[in-house]
C-alpha positions, 0 to 999 in steps of 0.5 A: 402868442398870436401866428402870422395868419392871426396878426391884427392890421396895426401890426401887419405892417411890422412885418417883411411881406415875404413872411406874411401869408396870402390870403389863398394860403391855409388857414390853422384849423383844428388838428384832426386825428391825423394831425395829431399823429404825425406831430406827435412822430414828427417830434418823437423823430426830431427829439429822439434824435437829439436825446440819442446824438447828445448821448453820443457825443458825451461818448469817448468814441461816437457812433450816431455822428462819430465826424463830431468826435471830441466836441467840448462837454459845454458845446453838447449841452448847449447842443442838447438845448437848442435841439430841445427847442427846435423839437418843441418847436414842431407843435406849432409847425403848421400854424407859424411854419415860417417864423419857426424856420427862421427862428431855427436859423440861429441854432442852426448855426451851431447845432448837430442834434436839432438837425431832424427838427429843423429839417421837418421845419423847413419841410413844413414851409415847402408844404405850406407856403407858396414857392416864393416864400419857400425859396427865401428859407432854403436861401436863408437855410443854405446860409446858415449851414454854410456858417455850421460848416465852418463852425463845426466841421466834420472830421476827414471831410473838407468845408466844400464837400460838407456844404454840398452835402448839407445842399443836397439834403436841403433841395431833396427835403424841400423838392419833397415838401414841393411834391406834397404840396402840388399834390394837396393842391391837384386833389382840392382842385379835383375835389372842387371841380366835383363838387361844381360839377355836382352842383351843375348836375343838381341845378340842371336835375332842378330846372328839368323838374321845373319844366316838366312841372310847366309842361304838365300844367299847360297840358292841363290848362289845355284841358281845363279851358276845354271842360270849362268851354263846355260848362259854359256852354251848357250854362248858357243854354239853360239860360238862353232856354229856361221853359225847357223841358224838365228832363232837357233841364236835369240833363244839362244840369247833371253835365254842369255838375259833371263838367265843373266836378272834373274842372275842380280836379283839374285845377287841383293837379294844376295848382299840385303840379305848380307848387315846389316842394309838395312832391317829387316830381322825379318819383310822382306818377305823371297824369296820363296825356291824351293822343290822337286815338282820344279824337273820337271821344273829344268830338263826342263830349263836343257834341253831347255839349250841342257842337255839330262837329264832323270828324274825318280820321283818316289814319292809323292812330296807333302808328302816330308817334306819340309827342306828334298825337299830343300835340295833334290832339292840343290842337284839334281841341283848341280848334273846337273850343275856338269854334265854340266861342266865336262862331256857335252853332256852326258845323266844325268841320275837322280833318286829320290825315297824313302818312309816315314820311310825309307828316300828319295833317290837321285842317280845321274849318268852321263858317265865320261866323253864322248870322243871329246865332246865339253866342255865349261869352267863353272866358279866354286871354286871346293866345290859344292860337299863338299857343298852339303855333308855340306848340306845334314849332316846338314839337317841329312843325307848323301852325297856321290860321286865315280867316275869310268873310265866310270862313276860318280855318286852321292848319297844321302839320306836324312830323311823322318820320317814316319807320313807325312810333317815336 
């Protein structure tokens, strides 16, 4: 026997589309332990009864439902089967909860030891059903005990107080199965929005990974382009010098090799950092940035690479914030790196200076560029201005670049809030 929700599409149309299920509407799914409990006292409730008024009414004298007192032996019995059905019915409530509440309709007629039985239908299609389909079955339900009390009335009780009765009991059983359905619907939608809102919190905890991921990497390529600037340079001297002195020779040799060693470690961590599923960022030590107290050192490692670099720090770098000495130090780096490809052999003139409050100044200046000198041709995309401009903005100031017939310079200004480090 097939339930209404199992109905093939040939025979759908057979059917009052009263008594056809939404689509939203549950589906039967396998009894849990729970389901099987509460069936099993659903049923023990309504056969129970019906084994317990049938012995009642065989009685002389009734105790259980004494205002049916005198009903015929062939009326009980009958009475007896109808219950038996009805609570037999109650396995099958959650699967076909409409059509066995209608197929209760015509024993309700009748019957006074299946009332349990029909109540827990009627309470099923109120749990179940949405409320269209629920007001039709207590309509229905209201009828056929309109009918009962006529057939079978109860002693010292008139027609009309016994049918408000039976309407009272129906609207509370109903009312109830209404409550119980509105709160089954709030706890799957409360379930569902948690469920979004993990999902939402995992999607942002993903895309924050990503970023740090592509933020890591263009610090890294930062460094990158600035070490292999200097591999090409030194590389460049030895072939624009190739009678240099032997100790000239094995020096620039060891800084090639130095500088392509760290290169190689550098796109390791690059190529680390952008591959998904290799680590977890979440837990993954970061690669320490350099600040604006690395400056010195970058002007050394600029000049042992044969760049004339004059360096005027006037400043504190340990009160810089910190965001603000990275992206000071990205810039004065990329500055020297331009300077090497465009303009080789000029003396690289760098000031960095500022006051909390007023923000950190960065002027880059070089000649542009020094006729007959030797350039080497560095690899680039042509975008480490509009990098740096990127960069600065995002961390709240301003790039800008001229260039002169005699002269380039950079300029920068970044934020440094009074009050000490961020």
């Amino acid at each position: 026997m097939a339930g209404v929700g199992t109905l093939t599409t040939e025979y759908r149309w057979l059917l009052p589309a009263a008594l056809v299920a939404d689509p939203d509407e549950e589906r039967p799914v396998r009894r849990s332990t729970r389901d099987w409990v509460v069936d099993t006292i659903c049923f023990v409730l309504g056969y129970g009864f019906t084994v317990l008024a049938t012995i009642d009414l065989l009685q002389p004298h009734p105790t259980i439902v004494p205002q049916w007192q005198g009903t015929p032996h062939w009326l009980v019995w009958l009475d007896f089967v109808a219950g038996t059905l009805l609570a037999a019915a109650l396995w099958w409530r959650r699967r076909w909860p409409v059509w066995l509440a209608l197929g209760a309709q015509p024993l309700g007629l009748f019957t006074v030891s299946g009332a349990i039985s029909g109540l827990v239908l009627l309470f099923t299609v109120a749990v179940h059903r949405r409320f269209a389909v629920t007001a039709a079955i207590t309509a229905v339900t209201i009828a056929t005990n309109a009918v009962f009390v006529g057939v079978r009335p109860e002693h010292n009780t008139g027609y009309w107080e016994g049918l408000i009765w039976s309407v009272v009991i129906i609207a509370i059983i109903v009312l109830w199965g209404m409550v119980v359905r509105s709160r089954r619907q709030l706890v799957v939608s409360l379930r569902d929005r948690a469920d979004r809102a993990e999902s939402e919190q995992q999607l942002r905890v993903a895309q924050a990974r990503v970023l740090e991921r592509t933020r890591i990497a263009r610090e890294m390529h930062d460094v990158l382009a600035h070490r292999i600037s200097l591999l090409s340079l030194h590389a460049g001297a030895l072939e624009v010098r190739p009678d240099a002195a032997p100790a000239e020779v094995a020096g620039a040799a060891a800084v090639i090799r130095a500088s392509a060693h760290q290169a190689l470690q550098d796109l390791r961590e690059v190529i680390g950092v952008l591959r998904e599923g290799e680590s977890d960022p979440a837990t993954a030590p970061e690669r320490p940035q350099p600040t604006i107290a690395e400056l010195s050192a970058l002007a050394d490692e600029s000049r042992a690479a044969g760049v004339r670099v004059r360096l005027d720090l006037g400043l504190e770098s340990s009160d810089v914030p910190e965001l603000t000495g990275r992206t000071a130090y990205r810039i004065v780096q990329e500055g020297l790196t331009n300077a090497r490809k465009h303009a080789p052999g000029a003396v690289v003139n760098v000031a960095v200076g500022g006051a909390p409050g007023s923000g950190l100044t960065i002027e880059i200046r070089n000649p542009w560029p020094i006729p007959g000198a030797a350039g080497v041709a560095l690899p680039g995309a042509g975008t480490g201005l509009v990098g740096l401009a990127e960069r600065a903005t995002l961390a709240g100031g301003r790039l800008t670049h001229w260039r002169t017939d005699a002269e380039f310079s950079l300029s920068a200004w970044l934020p440094w809030p009074a009050g000490g480090t961020a």
